[in-house]
C-alpha positions in Angstrom: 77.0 115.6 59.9 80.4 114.4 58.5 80.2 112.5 55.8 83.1 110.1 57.1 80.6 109.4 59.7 77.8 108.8 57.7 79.8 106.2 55.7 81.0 104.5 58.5 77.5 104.0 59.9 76.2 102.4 57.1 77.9 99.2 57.9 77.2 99.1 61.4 79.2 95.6 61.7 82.0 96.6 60.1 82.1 99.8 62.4 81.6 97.4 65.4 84.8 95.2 64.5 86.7 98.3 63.8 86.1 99.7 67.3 86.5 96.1 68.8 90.3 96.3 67.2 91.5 99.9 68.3 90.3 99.3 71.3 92.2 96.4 71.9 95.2 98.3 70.5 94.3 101.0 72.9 94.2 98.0 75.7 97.8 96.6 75.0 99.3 99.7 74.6 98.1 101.1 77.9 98.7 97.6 79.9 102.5 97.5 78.9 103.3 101.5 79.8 101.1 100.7 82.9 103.5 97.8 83.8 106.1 99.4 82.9 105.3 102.5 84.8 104.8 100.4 88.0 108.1 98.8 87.6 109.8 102.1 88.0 107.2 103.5 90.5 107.6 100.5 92.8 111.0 100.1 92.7 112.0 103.3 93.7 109.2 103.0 96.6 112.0 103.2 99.3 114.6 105.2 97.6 111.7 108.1 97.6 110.3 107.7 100.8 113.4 108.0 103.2 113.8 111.4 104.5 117.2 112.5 102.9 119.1 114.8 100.7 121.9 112.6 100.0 122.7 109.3 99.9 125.5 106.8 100.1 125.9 103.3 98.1 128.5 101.4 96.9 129.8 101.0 93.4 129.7 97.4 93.3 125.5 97.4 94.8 123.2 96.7 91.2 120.4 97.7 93.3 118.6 98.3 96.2 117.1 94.6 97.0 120.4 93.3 97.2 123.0 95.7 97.9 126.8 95.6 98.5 128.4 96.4 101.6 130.5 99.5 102.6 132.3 100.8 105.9 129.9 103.0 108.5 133.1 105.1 108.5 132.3 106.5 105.3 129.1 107.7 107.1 130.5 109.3 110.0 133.3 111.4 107.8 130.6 112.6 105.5 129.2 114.2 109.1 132.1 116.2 109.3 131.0 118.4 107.0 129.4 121.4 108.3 125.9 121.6 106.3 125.0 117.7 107.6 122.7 117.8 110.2 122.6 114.3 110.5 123.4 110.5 108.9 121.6 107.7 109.3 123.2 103.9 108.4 120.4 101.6 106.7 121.0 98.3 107.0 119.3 95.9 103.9 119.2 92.1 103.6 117.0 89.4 102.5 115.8 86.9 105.2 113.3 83.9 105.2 110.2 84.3 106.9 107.6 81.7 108.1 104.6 81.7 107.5 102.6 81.6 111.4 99.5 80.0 109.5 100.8 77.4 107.2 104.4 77.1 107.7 105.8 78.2 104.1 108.6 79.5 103.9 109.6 83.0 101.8 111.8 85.3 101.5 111.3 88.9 102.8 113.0 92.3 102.2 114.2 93.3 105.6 115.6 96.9 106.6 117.5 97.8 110.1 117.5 101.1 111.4 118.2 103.7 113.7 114.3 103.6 116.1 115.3 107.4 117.1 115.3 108.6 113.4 112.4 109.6 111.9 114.0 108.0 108.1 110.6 106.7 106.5 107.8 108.7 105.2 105.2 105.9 105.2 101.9 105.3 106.8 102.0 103.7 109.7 105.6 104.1 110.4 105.8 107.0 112.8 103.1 105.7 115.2 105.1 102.3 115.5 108.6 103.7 114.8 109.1 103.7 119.1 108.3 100.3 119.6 111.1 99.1 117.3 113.1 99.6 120.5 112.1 95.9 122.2 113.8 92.6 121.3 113.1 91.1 118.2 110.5 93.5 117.4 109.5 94.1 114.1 106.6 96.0 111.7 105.5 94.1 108.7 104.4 95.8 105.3 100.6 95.9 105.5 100.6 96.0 101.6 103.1 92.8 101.1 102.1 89.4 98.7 99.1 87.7 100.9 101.7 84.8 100.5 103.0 85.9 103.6 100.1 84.8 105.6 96.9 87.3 106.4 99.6 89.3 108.9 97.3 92.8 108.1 93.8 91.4 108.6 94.5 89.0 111.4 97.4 91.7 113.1 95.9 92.7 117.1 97.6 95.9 117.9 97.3 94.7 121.9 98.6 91.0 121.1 101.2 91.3 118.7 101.5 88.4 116.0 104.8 85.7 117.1 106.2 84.1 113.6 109.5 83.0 112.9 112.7 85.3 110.4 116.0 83.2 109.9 114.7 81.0 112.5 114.9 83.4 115.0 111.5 83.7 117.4 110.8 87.5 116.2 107.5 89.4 117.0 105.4 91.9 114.8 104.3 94.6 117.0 102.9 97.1 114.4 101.9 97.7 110.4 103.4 100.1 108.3 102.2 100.6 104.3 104.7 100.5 101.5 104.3 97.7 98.8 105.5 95.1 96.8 107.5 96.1 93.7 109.1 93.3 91.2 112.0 92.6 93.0 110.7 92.8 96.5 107.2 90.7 97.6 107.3 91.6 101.3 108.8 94.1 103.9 109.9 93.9 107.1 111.3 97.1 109.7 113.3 96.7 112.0 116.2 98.4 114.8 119.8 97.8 113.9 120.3 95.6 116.7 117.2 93.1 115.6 118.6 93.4 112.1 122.0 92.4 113.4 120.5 89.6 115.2 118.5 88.2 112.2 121.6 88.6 110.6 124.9 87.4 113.1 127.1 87.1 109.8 127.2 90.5 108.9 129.6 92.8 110.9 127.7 96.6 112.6 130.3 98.5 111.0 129.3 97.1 107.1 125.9 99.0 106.2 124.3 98.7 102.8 123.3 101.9 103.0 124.1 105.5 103.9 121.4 108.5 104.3 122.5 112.3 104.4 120.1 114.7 105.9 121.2 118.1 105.2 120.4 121.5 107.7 117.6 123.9 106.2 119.3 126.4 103.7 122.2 123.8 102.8 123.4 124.0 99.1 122.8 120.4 98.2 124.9 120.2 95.2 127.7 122.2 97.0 128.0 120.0 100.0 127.0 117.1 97.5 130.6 117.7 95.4 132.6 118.5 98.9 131.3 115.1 100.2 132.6 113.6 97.0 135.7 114.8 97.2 136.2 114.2 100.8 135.3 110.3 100.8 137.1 107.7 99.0 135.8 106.1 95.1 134.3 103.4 97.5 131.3 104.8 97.7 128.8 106.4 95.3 127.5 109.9 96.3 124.2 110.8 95.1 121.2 113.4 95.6 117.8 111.4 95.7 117.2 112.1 92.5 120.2 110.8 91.0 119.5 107.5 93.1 115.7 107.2 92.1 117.3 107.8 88.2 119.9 105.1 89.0 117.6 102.6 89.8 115.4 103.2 87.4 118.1 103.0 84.5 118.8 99.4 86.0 115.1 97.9 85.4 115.2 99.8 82.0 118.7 99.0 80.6 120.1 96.2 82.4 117.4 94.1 82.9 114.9 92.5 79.8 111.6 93.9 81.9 111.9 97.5 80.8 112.3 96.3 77.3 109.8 93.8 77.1 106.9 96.2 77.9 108.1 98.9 75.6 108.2 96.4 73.1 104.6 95.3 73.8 103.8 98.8 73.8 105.0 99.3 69.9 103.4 96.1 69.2 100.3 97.1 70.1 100.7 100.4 68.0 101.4 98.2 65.1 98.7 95.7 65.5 96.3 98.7 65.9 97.4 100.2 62.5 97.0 97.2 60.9 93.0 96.6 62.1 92.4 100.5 61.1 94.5 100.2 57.9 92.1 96.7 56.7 89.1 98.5 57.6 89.9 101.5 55.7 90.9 99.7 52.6 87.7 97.6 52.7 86.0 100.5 52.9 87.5 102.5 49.9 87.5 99.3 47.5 83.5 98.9 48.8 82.7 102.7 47.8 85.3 102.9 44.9 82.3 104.2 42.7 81.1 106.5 44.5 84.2 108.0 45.1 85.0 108.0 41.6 81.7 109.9 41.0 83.3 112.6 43.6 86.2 112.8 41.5 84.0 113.1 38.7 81.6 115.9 39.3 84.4 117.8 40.0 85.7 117.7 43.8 89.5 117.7 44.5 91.5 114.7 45.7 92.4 116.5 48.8 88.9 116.4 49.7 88.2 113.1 48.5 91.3 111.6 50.6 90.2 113.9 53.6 86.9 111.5 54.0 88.8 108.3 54.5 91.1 110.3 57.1 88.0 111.7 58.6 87.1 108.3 59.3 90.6 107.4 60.6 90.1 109.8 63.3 86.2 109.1 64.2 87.7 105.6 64.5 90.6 106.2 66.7 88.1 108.5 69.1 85.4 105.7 69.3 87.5 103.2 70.0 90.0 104.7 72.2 87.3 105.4 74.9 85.5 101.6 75.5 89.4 100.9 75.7 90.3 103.1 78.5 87.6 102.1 80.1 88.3 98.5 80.0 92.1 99.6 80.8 90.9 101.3 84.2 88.6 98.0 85.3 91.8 95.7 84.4 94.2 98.2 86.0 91.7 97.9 89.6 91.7 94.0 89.5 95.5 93.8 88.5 96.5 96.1 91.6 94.2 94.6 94.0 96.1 90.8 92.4 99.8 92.2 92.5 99.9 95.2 94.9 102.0 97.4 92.0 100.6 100.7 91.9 98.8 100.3 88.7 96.1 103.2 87.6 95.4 105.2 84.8 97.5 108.3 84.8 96.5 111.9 82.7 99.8 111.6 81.3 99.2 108.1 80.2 96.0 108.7 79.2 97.0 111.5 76.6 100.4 109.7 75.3 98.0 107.4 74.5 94.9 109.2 72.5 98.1 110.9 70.8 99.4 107.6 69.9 96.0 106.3 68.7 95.0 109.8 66.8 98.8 108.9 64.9 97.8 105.4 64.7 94.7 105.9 62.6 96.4 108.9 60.8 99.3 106.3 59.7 96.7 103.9 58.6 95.1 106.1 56.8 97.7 107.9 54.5 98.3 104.3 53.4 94.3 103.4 52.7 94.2 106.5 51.2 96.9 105.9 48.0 94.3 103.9 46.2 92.1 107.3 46.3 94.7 109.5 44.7 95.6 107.3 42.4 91.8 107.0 41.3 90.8 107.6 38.0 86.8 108.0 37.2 87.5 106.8 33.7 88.8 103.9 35.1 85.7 103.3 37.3 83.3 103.9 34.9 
């Protein structure tokens, strides 16, 4: 049995409290990137599930809840190019809508599209894309903030659910699945004309939004650059990667949310090596003598140093798993609270033992000093 083991066992509170700390290193740690990792995840919810190879923005847009406006025309040239198959204007905007139960009042994310296209990968969506053909007919995200009233549980297919966007008399006459991110709470889906009519400021020929869908075979970065160079610097032409990655650099870089979690994140890593580092040192000054007998009888400082780092690592592999566990329960009630699609990834969940094995390891190079610098004469 390792002896690091043996003497961490022989103060079975001292063990507890040491565990109690890395795991709630572990915890923090793992909260933050979760956050963080649903910040990106959601807000590119959209820009990923749109069936397109390309895509058209404007310069000026920040991103994708609030756009800027460009001309359709820019659209309709970019179809001019022989590998397009097709082009699809999106029309984006934030409306108001009313709450059918209680009357409050909140803003809603609200897209217009083409009914005919087949744009959105999202359960849901395909069954009730044809009915977006009516009058002030809409589809409301089944997944939105239950702020918006109980639209999903209460919703009858057969009736329909009457409510009020912009203070137009609308109707919700299906349920599609996509959910809330941090800039948007709610979704709405709509035709081009409802969108327009929810909407009479804004003009059919400004969209917010331009989608590219390529033929089979096309070489996307070929007819990417021709598309470029075709259309004027008034809009941005990007593959879907490039906008998922320019979206993602906004909540990183140009807003504090990105930073704030990876700052929690290091924090975390810090407090952690700060428990494990006091526990350590206790530790070694509690067994000073015997160590000092080690030294005595003749082992090496190599091996007497490789005890306390022995116990570095028992400690970070005890502790990291009651705090994964925790993680996982919190991630489940946070999700179900917030909608953000919070859950424990492998990825995560390795970044994070390594991050809790280097921890440990850090926290025990510096326990370890007053071990090499041990002299049995001194002890004795």
């Amino acid at each position: 049995m390792p002896l690091g083991w043996l003497q961490l066992r022989h103060n079975p509170l001292r063990l507890a409290v040491a565990l109690a700390g890395i795991a709630f290193a572990v915890l923090l740690i793992m909260m933050q990137l979760g956050f963080r990792s649903a910040l990106f995840e959601s807000a590119v919810r959209y820009h990923e599930r749109y069936d397109y190879d390309i895509a058209l923005f404007s310069p000026d847009s920040v991103f994708i809840v609030r756009p800027e406006q460009f001309s359709i025309r820019r659209l309709y040239q970019a179809l001019g190019d022989e590998q397009v198959e097709r082009v699809s204007p999106v029309y984006i905007g934030p409306a108001i809508w009313k709450n059918p139960w209680n009357n409050d009042r909140r803003n809603i994310y609200v897209v217009g599209i083409k009914p005919e296209d087949a744009l959105l990968k999202a359960p849901g969506f395909e069954e009730n894309r044809e009915k977006l053909h009516g009058t002030d007919v809409l589809l409301f995200d089944a997944n939105s903030r239950p702020e918006f009233g109980p639209v999903a549980k209460e919703f009858d297919p057969t009736k329909g659910l009457e409510t009020e966007v912009n203070d137009r008399q609308v109707k919700v006459v299906g349920l599609f699945q996509m959910g809330t991110s941090f800039g948007i709470d709610g979704s709405l889906i709509t035709s081009e004309d409802n969108w327009l009519r929810l909407h009479p400021d804004r003009a059919r020929d400004q969209i917010q939004l331009g989608l590219i869908k390529l033929k089979p075979g096309a070489d996307l970065a070929a007819t990417q650059a021709r598309i470029r160079e075709m259309l004027p610097r008034d809009v941005l032409v990007m593959s879907k990667a490039e906008f998922v990655a320019r979206e993602v650099k906004y909540w990183n870089s140009a807003t504090p949310i990105g930073y704030i979690f990876a700052f929690g994140a290091i924090m975390g890593f810090v407090v952690g090596a700060i428990i494990v580092y006091q526990i350590l040192f206790a530790d070694v000054s509690d067994h000073i003598k015997e160590y000092g007998t080690l030294r005595a009888i003749g082992y090496s400082n190599r091996f007497v140093s490789g005890i306390v780092i022995q116990q570095a690592f028992i400690l970070g592999i005890l502790g990291y798993i009651p705090g994964v566990l925790l993680v996982s329960w919190l991630y489940a009630r946070a999700a179900q609270a917030t909608h953000l699609p919070l859950h424990v990834t492998e990825e995560r969940a390795i970044t994070v033992l390594v991050m809790t094995l280097v921890m440990c390891a850090l926290s025990a190079i510096l326990a370890v000093r007053k071990v090499r610098k041990l002299d049995p004469a001194d002890v004795f």
